[in-house]
C-alpha positions as CSV (number, residue, x, y, z in Angstrom):
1,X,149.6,46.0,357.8
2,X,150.6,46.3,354.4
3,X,154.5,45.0,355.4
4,X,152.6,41.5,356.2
5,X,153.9,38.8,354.3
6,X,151.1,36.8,353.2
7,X,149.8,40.8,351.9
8,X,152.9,41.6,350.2
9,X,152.9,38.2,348.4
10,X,149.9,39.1,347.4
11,X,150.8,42.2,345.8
12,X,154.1,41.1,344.1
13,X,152.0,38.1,342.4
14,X,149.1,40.4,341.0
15,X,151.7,43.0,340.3
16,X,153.9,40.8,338.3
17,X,150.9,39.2,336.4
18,X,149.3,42.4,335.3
19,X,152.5,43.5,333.9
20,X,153.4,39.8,331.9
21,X,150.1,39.6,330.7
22,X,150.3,43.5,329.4
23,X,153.6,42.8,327.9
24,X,152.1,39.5,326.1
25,X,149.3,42.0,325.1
26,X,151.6,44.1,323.3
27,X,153.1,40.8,321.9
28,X,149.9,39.8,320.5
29,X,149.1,43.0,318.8
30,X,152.0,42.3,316.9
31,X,151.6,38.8,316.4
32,X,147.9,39.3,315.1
33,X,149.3,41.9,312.3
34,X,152.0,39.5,311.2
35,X,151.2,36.2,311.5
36,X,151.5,34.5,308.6
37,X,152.4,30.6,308.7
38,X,153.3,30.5,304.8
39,X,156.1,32.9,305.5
40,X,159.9,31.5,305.7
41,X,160.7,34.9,306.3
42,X,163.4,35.2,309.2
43,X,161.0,37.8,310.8
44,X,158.4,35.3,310.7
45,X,161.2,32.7,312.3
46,X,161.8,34.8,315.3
47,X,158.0,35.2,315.6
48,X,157.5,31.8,316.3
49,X,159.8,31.1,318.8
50,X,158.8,34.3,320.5
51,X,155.3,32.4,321.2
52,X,156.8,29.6,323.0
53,X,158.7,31.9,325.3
54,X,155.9,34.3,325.5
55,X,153.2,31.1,326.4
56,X,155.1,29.4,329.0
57,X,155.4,32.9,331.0
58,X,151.9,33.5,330.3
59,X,151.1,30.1,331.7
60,X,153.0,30.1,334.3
61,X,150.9,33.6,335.6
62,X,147.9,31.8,334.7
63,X,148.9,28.9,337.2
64,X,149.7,31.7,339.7
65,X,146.4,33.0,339.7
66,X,145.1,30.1,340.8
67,X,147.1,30.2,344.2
68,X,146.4,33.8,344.5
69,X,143.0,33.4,344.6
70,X,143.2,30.7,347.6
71,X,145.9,32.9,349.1
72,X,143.4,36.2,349.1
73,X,140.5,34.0,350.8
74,X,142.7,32.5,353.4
75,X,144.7,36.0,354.2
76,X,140.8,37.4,354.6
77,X,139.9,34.6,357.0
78,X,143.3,35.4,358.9
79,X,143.1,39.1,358.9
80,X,139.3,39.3,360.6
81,X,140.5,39.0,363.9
82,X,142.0,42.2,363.3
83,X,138.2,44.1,362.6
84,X,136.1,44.9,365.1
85,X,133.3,43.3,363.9
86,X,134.8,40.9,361.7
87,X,133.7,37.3,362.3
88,X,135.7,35.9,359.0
89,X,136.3,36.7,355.6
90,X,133.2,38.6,354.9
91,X,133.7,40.9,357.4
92,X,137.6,41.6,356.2
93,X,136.1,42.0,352.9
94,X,133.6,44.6,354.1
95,X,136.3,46.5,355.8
96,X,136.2,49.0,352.1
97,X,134.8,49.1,349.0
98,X,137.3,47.3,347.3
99,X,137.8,43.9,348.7
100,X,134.4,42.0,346.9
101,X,135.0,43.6,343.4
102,X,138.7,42.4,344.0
103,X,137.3,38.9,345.1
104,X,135.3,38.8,341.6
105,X,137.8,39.6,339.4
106,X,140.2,37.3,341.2
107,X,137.9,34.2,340.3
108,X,137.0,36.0,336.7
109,X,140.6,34.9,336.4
110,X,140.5,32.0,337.2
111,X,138.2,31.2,334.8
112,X,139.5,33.2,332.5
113,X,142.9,31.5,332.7
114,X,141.1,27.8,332.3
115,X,140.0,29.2,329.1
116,X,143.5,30.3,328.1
117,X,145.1,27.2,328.9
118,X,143.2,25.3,327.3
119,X,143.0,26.3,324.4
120,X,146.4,26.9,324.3
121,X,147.3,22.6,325.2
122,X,145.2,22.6,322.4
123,X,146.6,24.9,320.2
124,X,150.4,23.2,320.4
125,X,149.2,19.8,319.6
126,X,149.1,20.9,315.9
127,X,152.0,21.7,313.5
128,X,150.1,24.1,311.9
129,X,148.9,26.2,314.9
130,X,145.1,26.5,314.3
131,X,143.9,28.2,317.1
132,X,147.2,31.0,317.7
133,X,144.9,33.8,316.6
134,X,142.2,33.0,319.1
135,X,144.4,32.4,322.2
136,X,146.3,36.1,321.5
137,X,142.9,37.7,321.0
138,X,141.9,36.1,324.3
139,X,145.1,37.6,326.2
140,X,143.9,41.0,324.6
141,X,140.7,40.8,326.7
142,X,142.3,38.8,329.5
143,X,145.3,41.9,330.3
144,X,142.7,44.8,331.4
145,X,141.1,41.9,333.7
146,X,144.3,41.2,335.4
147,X,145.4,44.8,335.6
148,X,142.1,45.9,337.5
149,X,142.8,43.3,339.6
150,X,146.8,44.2,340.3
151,X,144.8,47.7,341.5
152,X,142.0,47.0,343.1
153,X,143.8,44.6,345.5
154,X,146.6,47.5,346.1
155,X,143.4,50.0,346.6
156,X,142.0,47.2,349.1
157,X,145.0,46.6,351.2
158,X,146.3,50.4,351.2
159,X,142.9,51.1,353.0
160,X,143.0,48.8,355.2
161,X,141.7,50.5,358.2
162,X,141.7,49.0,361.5
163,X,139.6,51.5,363.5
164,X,136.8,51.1,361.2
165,X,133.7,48.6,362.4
166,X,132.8,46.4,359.9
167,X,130.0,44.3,359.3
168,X,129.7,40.5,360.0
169,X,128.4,37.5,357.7
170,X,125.1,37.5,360.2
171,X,124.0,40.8,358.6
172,X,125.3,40.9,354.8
173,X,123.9,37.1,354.5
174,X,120.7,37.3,356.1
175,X,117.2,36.6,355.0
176,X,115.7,39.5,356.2
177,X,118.1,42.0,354.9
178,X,118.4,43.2,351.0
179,X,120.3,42.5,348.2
180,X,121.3,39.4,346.3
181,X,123.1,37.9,349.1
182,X,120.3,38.7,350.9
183,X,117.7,36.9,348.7
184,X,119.5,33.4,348.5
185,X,119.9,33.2,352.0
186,X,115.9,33.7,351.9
187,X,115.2,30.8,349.2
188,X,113.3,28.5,350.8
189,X,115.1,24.7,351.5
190,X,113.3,22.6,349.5
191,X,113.4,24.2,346.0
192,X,116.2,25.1,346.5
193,X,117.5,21.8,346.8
194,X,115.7,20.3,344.3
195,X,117.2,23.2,341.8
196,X,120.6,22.1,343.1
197,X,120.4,18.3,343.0
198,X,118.2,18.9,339.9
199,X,121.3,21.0,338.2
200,X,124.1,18.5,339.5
201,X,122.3,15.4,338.0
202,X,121.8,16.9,334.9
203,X,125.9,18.1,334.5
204,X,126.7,14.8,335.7
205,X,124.9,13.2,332.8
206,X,126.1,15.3,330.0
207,X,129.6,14.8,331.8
208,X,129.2,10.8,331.4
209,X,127.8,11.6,327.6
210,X,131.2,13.6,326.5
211,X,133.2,10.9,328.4
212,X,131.7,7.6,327.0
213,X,130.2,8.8,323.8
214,X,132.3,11.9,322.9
215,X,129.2,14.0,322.5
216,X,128.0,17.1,324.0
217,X,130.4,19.1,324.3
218,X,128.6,22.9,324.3
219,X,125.4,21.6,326.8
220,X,127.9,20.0,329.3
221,X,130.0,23.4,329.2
222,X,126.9,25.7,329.8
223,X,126.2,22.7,332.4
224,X,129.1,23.1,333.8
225,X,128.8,26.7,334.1
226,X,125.6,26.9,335.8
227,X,126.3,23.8,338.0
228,X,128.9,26.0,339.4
229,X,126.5,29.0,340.0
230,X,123.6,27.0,341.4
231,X,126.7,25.4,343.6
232,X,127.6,28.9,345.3
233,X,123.9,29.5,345.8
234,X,122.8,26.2,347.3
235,X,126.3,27.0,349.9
236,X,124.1,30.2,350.7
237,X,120.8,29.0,351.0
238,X,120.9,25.5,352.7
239,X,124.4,23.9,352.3
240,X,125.8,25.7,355.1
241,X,122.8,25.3,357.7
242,X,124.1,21.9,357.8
243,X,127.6,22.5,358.2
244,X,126.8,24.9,361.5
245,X,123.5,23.0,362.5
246,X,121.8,26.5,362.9
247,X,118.8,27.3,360.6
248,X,119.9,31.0,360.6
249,X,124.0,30.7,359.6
250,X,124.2,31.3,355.8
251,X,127.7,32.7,355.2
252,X,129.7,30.7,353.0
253,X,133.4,32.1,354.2
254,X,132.7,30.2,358.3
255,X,133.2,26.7,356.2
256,X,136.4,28.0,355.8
257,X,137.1,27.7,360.0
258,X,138.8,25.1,362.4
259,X,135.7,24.4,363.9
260,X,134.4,23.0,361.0
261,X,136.9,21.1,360.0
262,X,138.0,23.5,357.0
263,X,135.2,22.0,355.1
264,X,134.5,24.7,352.6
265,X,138.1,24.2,351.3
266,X,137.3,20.7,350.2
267,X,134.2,21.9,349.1
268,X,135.0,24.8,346.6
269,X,138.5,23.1,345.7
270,X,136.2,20.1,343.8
271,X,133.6,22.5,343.0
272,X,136.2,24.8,341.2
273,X,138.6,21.6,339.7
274,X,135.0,20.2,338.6
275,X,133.8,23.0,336.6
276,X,137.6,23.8,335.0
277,X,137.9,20.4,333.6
278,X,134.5,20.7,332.5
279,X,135.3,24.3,330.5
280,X,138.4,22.5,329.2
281,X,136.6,19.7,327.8
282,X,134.1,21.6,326.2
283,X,136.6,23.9,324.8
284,X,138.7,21.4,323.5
285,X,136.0,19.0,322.1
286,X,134.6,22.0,320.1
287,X,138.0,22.2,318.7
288,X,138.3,19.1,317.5
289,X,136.2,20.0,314.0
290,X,139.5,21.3,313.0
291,X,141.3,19.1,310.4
292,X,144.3,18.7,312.1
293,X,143.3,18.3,316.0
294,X,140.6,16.0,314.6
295,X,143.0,12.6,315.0
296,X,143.9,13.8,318.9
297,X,141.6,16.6,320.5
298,X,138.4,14.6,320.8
299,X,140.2,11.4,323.1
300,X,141.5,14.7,325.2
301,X,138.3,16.6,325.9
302,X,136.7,12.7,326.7
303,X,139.5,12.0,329.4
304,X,139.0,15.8,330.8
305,X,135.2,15.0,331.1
306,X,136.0,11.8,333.1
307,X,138.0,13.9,335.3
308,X,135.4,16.5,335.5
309,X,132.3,13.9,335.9
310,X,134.7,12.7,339.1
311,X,135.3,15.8,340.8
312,X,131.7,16.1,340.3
313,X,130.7,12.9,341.7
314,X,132.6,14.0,344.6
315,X,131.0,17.4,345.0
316,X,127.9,15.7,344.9
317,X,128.5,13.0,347.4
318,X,130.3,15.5,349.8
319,X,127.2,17.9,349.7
320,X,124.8,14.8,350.0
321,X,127.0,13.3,353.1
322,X,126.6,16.8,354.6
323,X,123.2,17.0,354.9
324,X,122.6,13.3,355.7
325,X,124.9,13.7,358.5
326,X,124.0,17.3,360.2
327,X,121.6,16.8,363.1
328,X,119.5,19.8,361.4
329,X,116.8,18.8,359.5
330,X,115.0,21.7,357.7
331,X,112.8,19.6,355.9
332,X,111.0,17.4,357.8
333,X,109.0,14.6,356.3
């Protein structure tokens, strides 16, 4: 199982960014002794044109990561025909005690590469490098993340068992069952979905704020943030009862399936492009204090808010068009 190739692609792209992002570690260790812009040294020179060679690899990682997350849900959805016991991805995920905490830190990367990125865009549209110090210190924290990741996916796929039984989404995501899965798939329809349409409107208006007005920029990235958390949970709690028509069906991997018309691809892709625009716009508008990213960062973070607000707006209307259109009703009037 391990010789598959969607499994050993897998591997070689975690592999290959824990070990960049550790080299670019050890780069910035250096870079955060010495860096010293005043210095025409030719040590200082060769410093500087190390960080363009040594940011375009690490971005190009980061952009990786992105696929690799994708890739892992999609090779779990494949794979659970091979599980007795599997119905999807949750079930191939159940399989040992790796494949969640692998999940997690696969989207912690995400994230955490959104971050990176965008600070560094903002970082080279000054002459004077402002934020350098802060975009190293990040890849110091961001290097142990990855590397845990390169391993706990190798753990995960080396035990890979076939003979063992796992357990299906109709048990982990049930409402009579324990555990935090277990709990949201118990919240009850209706708060629920006012916490969820509540939580969208609100993003959506700081969104329009930052975009139109240029102004808050930290509420619309904690907005963001929790939009995308109260997202996951409203899949889990009602969203999906619509997409299967059954009042019982919480999991949030089946909207991944051909009989559903790959929905939950549509679904997370927005939710996910939605909430990274919105970290990059909040990043970079809180950046734009600095004297000399003052005159361009500002008219950035506005136009990632409009794409943000957008991809929102779509979110929004896609969940809304959903539930308007299942022949479940689970709250009746």
């Amino acid at each position: 199982m391990i010789f598959h190739p969607t499994i050993l692609a897998l591997l070689t792209a975690s592999t290959l960014n824990a070990l960049v992002l550790m080299a670019a570690a050890l780069f910035a260790i250096g870079l955060l002794r010495r860096w010293n812009l005043a210095d025409g040294s030719p040590g200082q020179v060769i410093l500087e044109r190390r960080t363009y060679l040594v940011s375009t690899a690490v971005g190009l990682v980061l952009l990786v990561q992105f696929v690799g997350l994708l890739l892992f849900v999609y090779n779990a959805e494949r794979m659970s025909v091979l599980f007795s016991g599997a119905m999807c991805a949750t079930g191939t995920l159940n399989v040992n005690g790796y494949g969640w905490p692998t999940l997690m830190l696969k989207m912690a990367g995400v994230f955490l590469a959104v971050l990176w990125l965008a600070v560094n865009q903002a970082d080279n549209l000054a002459r004077d490098y402002p934020l350098i110090r802060r975009k190293y210190a990040l890849l110091l924290l961001m290097a142990p993340v990855f590397l845990a990741e390169a391993i706990l996916q190798a753990l995960y796929f080396l035990n890979l068992d076939p003979a063992v039984i796992t357990s299906c989404c109709g048990s982990l995501f049930s409402d009579a069952g324990a555990g935090v899965a277990s709990e949201l798939a118990a919240w009850p329809p209706r708060p629920a979905m006012v916490v969820f349409f509540s939580v969208l409107g609100l993003t959506l208006g700081a969104a329009a704020v930052l975009w139109r007005a240029g102004r808050g920029g930290a509420l619309f990235g904690v907005l963001s943030l929790t939009q995308f958390v109260v997202a996951l949970a409203a899949v889990i709690a009602f969203l999906s009862l619509y997409v299967y028509e059954h009042p019982h069906h919480h999991c949030p991997f089946c909207l991944l399936k051909a009989e559903f018309d790959y929905i939950g691809y549509l679904l997370y892709g927005l939710l996910f492009a939605a909430t990274g625009y919105g970290l990059t716009a909040a990043i970079h508008h809180h950046h734009g204090r600095l004297p000399s990213l003052s005159g361009v960062l500002p008219a950035l973070a506005r136009r990632h808010a409009g794409r943000a607000l957008a991809f929102l707006l779509a979110f929004g209307l896609l969940a809304g068009g959903i539930i308007l259109h299942s022949n479940l009703r689970l709250i009746q009037p």
